[in-house]
Every structure is written in structure tokens, then in C-alpha cells.
FIDRENPA-93895 format. One record per atom (N, C-alpha, C, O): residue in three letters; x, y, z. Coordinates in pm, whole numbers, plus 50000, padded with zeros to 5 digits. Atoms other than C-alpha are relative to their C-alpha. Example, Ala and Ser with C-alpha at 12.3 -4.5 7.8 and 13.67 -1.06 7.14 Angstrom:
2
ALA500894988150000 ALA512304955050780 ALA500905012050000 ALA501945011850066 SER499184988149994 SER513674989450714 SER499235010950073 SER499745022050090 
END
This chain:
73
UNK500875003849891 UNK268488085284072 UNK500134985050027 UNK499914980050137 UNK500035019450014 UNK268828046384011 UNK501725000150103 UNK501964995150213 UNK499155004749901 UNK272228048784127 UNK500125010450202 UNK500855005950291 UNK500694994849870 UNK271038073484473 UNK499484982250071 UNK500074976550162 UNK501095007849979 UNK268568044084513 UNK501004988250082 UNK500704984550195 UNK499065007349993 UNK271658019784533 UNK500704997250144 UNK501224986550176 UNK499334997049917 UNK272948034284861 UNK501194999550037 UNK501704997350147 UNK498575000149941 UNK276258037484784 UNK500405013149883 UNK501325013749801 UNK499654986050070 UNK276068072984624 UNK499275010650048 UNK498055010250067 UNK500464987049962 UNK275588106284732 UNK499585011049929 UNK500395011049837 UNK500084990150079 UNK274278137684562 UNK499605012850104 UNK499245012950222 UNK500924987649914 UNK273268175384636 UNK498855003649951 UNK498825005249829 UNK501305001150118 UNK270038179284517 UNK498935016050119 UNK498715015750240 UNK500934989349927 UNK267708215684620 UNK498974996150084 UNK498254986150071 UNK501035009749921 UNK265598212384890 UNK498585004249958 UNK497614999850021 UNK501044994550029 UNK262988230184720 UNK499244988949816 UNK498304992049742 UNK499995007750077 UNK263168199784451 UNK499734984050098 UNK499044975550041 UNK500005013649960 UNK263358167484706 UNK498744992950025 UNK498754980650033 UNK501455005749979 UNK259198163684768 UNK500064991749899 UNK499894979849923 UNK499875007950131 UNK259638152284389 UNK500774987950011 UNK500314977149973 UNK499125015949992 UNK262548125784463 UNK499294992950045 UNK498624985049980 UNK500035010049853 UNK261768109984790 UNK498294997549941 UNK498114985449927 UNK501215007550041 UNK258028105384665 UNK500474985449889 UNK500184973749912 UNK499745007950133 UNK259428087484318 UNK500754992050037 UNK500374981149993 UNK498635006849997 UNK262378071684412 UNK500314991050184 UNK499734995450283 UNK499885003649874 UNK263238053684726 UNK501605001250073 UNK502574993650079 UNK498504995549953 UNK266008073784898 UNK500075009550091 UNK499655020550057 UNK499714992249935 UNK266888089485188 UNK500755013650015 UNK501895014049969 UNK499504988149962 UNK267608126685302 UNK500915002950155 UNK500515004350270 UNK499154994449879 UNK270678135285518 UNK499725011550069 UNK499375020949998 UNK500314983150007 UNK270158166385746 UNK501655003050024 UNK502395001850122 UNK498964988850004 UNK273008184285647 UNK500175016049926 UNK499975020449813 UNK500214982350021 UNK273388223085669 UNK501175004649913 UNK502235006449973 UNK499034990050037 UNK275518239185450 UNK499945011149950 UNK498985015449887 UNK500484981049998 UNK276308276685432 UNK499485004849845 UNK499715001149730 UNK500454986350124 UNK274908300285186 UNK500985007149958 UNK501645013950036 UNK499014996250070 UNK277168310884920 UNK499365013349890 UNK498155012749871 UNK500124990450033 UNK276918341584729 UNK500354999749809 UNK501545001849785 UNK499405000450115 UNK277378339584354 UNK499655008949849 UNK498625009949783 UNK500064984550117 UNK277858367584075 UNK499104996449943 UNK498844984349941 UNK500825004350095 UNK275058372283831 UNK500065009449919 UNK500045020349975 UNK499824987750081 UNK275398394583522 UNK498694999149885 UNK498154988149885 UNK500424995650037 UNK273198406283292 UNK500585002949790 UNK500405014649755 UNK499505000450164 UNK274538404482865 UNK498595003049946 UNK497534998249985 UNK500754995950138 UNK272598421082570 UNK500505002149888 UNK501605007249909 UNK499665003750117 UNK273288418682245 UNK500395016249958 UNK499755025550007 UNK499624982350055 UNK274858454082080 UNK498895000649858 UNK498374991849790 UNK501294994950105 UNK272438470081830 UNK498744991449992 UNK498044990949891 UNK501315008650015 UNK269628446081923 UNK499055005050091 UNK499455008550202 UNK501044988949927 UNK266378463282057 UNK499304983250119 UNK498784972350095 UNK501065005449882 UNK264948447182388 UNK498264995250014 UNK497625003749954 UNK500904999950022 UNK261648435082420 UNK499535009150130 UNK500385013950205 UNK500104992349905 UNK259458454182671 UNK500324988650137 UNK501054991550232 UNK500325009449922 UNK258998424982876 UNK502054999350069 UNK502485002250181 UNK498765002649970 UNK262878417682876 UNK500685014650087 UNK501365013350189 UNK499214988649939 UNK264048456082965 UNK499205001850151 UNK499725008650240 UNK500684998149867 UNK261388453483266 UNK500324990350072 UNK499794991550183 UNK498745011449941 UNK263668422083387 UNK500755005150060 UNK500995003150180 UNK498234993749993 UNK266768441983373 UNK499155010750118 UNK499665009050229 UNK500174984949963 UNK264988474583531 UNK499734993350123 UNK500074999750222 UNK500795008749852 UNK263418448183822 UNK501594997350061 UNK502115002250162 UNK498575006049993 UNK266858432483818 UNK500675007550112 UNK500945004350228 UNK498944990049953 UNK268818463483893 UNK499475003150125 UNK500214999450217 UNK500264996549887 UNK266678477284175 UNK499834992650092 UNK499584997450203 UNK500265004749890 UNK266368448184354 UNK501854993150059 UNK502254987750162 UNK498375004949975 UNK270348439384341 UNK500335015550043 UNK501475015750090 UNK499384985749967 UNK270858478784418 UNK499065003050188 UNK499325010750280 UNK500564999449837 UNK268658475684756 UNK500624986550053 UNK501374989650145 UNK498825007449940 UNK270468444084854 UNK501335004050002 UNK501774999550107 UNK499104995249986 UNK273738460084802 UNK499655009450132 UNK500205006550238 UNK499944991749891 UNK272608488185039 UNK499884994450139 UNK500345000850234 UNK500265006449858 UNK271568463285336 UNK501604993850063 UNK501814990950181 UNK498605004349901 UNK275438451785399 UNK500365006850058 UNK501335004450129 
END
């Protein structure tokens, strides 16, 4: 952030994170759009290791909501 502040550096920073900067820090926001990217997400469990409930109701949320987005393309 110190070197942001500097104005001779750029970053990408979420916009759902920048209320936090731009209050703290003294640094301007570019408006620039860039597209929406799509990026794999998987799911690993350990072999012979039991789930908690909490964790298999993740996965079970997980699946149906990545299995109704699949159907909307």
C-alpha cells in the first residue's frame, strides 16, 4: 500500500475490498472494467477420513449449486 500511495504503482485489488483502502491509505481508483473469468474449483477429501457433518453439507451445497449453474448455459 505505501508503495500504491507513491503513485508510480499499480495493483488489482477486489472491489468488494477497496472501501477499506481508499479510507486508510491515500490512493486513487481507476474505472477500469475487466471481463469476468471463469475459474475451475475442485473439491479434495482425504481417503479413509470421515467428514464432519458440517463439511459433507459444503460439498452436498457445493454440488447442487455448481450442477444448476451448469444447466443455465
Amino acid at each position: 500500500m505505501s508503495l500504491l500511495e507513491t503513485g508510480r504503482f499499480l495493483t488489482i485489488v477486489p472491489s468488494s475490498v477497496l472501501p477499506f483502502f481508499t479510507k486508510r491509505w491515500d490512493i486513487q481508483v481507476l474505472p477500469v472494467e475487466l471481463p469476468m473469468t471463469r475459474v475451475p474449483n475442485g473439491i479434495v477429501t482425504l481417503k479413509n477420513r470421515a467428514l464432519s457433518p458440517a463439511a459433507q453439507l459444503f460439498i452436498d451445497t457445493a454440488r447442487e449449486i455448481a450442477k444448476s449453474l451448469a444447466k443455465k448455459k
